[in-house]
Phi, psi and omega in degrees: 000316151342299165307304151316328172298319194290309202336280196278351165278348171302296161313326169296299214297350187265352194253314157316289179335299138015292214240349175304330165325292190261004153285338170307269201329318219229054210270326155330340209262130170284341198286309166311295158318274181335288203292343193262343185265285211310319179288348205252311185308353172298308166332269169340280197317321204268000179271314174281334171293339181276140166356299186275266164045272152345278183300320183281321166313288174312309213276317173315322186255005174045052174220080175000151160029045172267004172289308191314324147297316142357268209287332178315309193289319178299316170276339161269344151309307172331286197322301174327301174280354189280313173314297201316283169039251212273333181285344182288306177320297201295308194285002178048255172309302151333357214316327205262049160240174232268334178293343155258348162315318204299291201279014199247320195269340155325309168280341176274334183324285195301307187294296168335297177294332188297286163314319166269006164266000168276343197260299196305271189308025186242296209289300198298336177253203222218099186222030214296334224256100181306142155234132192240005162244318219261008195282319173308313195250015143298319170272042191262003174221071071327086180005152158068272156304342186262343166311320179320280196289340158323311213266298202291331180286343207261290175302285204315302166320307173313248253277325166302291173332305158343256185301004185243010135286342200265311197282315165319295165236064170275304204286343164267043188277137156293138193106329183313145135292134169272012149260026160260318189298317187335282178327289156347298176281347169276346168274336162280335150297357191243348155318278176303356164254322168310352177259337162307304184296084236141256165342293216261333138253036160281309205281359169306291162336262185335309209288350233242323183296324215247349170093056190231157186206106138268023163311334147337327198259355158261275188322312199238323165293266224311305158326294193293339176295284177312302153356290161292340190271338176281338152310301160327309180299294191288315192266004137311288203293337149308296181291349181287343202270339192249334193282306165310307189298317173295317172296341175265284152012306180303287181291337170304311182255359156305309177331300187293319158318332172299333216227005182291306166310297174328322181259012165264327188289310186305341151296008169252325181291358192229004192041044177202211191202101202334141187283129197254143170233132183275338187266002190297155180278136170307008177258331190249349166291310182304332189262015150266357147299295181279339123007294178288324183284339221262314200301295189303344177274320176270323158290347219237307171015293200289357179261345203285105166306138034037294209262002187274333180290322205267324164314277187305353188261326157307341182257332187279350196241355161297331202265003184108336180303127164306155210279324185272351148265018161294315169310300187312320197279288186310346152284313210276304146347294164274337155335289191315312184282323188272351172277328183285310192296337174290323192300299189309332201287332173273334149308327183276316187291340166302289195305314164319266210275063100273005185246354162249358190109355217229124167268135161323128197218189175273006175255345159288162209280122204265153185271178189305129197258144180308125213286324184225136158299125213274169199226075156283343185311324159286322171292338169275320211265005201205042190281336177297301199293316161301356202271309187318272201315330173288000171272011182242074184267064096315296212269002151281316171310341194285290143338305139339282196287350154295327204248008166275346178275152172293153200312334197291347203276342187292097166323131164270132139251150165305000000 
């Protein structure tokens, strides 16, 4: 049973941990807040509930079962918050308007009188014989305690029910993100089993007025429900915040992963190899990838076939290729012949000045300028999708030698 206590406060505590950052950040926001009172009274509760806990709580303050007004008071904060919540959720933007003041300072009023009338009837009853599982339905026909144990339970419900109608229909809003609907629905299942913990030591109670002993159903149902639906609860509030991050993370090193042919052929145009940091984060390892590639693209430039791309964006769309991987190929295609032709150009000012004498310089006779100025702007801008098709050297080869044949033989498209 320990065990179960400790669970779902590991979890809250991993969820609080999560959303502190930007609750920090944004301390303005009520919508943060509510969720930041929500997590730590989540905390609480399950911390002051567990057994030992319990048991510590009496033996410190030397007042028998003065844990139970406690842990009452703390699940109807809970409770408290779960409404702030869904009134923060539901007004988005409104926070300041008069109609949500309204309901903000309602629910804090109503939980509030809640609370201190669990402390007045606690003071008020007849309670000596510590209970450290079993106090509902031990007091359940004691004065007083059982007003007690009636009014918290009476909130706690009201207020689940609340938000797990609510929550239920939020998740079928059109528009969601979908590790936001995700998230949703582990907080409306986690609702709806919080109303089992509910159910189930109301009907302890009752079962305890009519002489009957359900107790089981306080000790061992009632605990584990709750236990779970606060689980349900904290990996709500996890997943969109963890589901979004893997997923950008995801795409971040796909990304990076993608673009590695590309950026190996630009290591024959720059004779080196992008620069690696072992401790850099995958967001600057990608943007030092495309950084490097982008640079050898504008080195490369002055090699760039004009009229071999517009050949080859025609032979890609002869062989069947969609038009934008047509681009993609007919890009890739003159990458390849200016990397070939950059190769040849440095064998030869190599072979030139070792046969005169003279190392090739800024001072050899420069080559002929191309009749159109090469249009690199899709190749910087579009390096992904060429990177893709060099992991296919058939279909450049294919696309090459088509587009290397004479023009008449080349299917025209429109």
């Amino acid at each position: 049973m320990h065990v179960s206590f400790w669970l779902p406060t590991v979890v809250l505590t991993a969820a609080l941990a999560i959303k502190l950052p930007s609750i920090l950040k944004l301390w303005r926001d009520p919508l943060l807040r509510a969720v930041g009172g929500l997590l730590v009274f989540a905390c609480a509760v399950f911390v002051f509930a567990a057994p030992s806990t319990i048991a510590w709580t009496n033996r410190v303050t030397g007042v028998p079962n003065i844990a139970a007004p406690w842990v009452y008071s703390l699940l109807t904060a809970l409770s408290a918050s779960w409404l702030l919540l869904i009134i923060a959720w539901r007004n988005g933007g409104t926070e300041r308007s008069a109609q949500t003041r309204r309901a903000t300072r309602w629910v804090v009023s109503v939980y509030a009188a809640v609370v201190v009338a669990l402390w007045v009837l606690f003071a008020l009853a007849d309670v000596p014989v510590e209970q450290i599982q079993d106090y509902d339905t031990y007091y359940a026909a004691t004065p007083f305690a059982r007003e007690g144990i009636l009014l918290y339970l009476l909130a706690h419900t009201v207020a689940c029910s609340v938000t797990a109608r609510l929550i239920w229909n939020w998740i079928r809003t059109d528009g969601l993100d979908a590790w936001l609907r995700w998230g949703l629905r582990f907080l409306g299942v986690g609702y709806a089993t919080n109303l089992l913990f509910g159910a189930a030591k109301l009907t302890a109670v009752v079962a305890r007025w009519t002489g009957h002993d359900l107790d089981w159903l306080n000790t061992n149902l009632a605990p584990s429900a709750a236990c779970i639906a606060a689980t349900l609860v904290a990996i709500g509030f996890i997943v969109p915040h963890a589901g979004q991050y893997l997923q950008e993370r995801w795409l971040v090193r796909r990304r990076h992963r993608s673009l590695k042919p590309l950026s190996r052929l630009m290591g024959d145009v720059t004779g080196g190899r992008e620069p690696f940091a072992l401790r850099a984060t995958p967001e600057m390892r990608l943007i030092r990838r495309e950084t490097f590639i982008r640079d050898a693209l504008l080195q490369l430039s002055r090699h760039l076939d004009e009229d071999l791309r517009g050949r080859a964006y025609e032979a890609a769309l002869a062989l069947g290729h969609d038009r934008g991987r047509a681009q993609a190929l007919a890009a890739a295609v003159t990458i390849v012949d200016a990397v070939d032709a950059g190769r040849r150009a440095a064998e030869t000012e190599g072979a030139a000045g070792s046969a005169s004498g003279v190392p090739a310089g800024p001072g050899a006779p420069s080559e002929p300028s191309k009749p159109s100025e090469p249009d690199t702007t899709y190749l910087l801008r579009e390096i992904q999708a060429v990177s893709e098709v060099l992991s296919r050297p058939d279909d450049i080869t294919a696309v090459r030698a088509r587009a290397a044949a004479p023009a008449e033989s080349v299917s025209t498209h429109d």
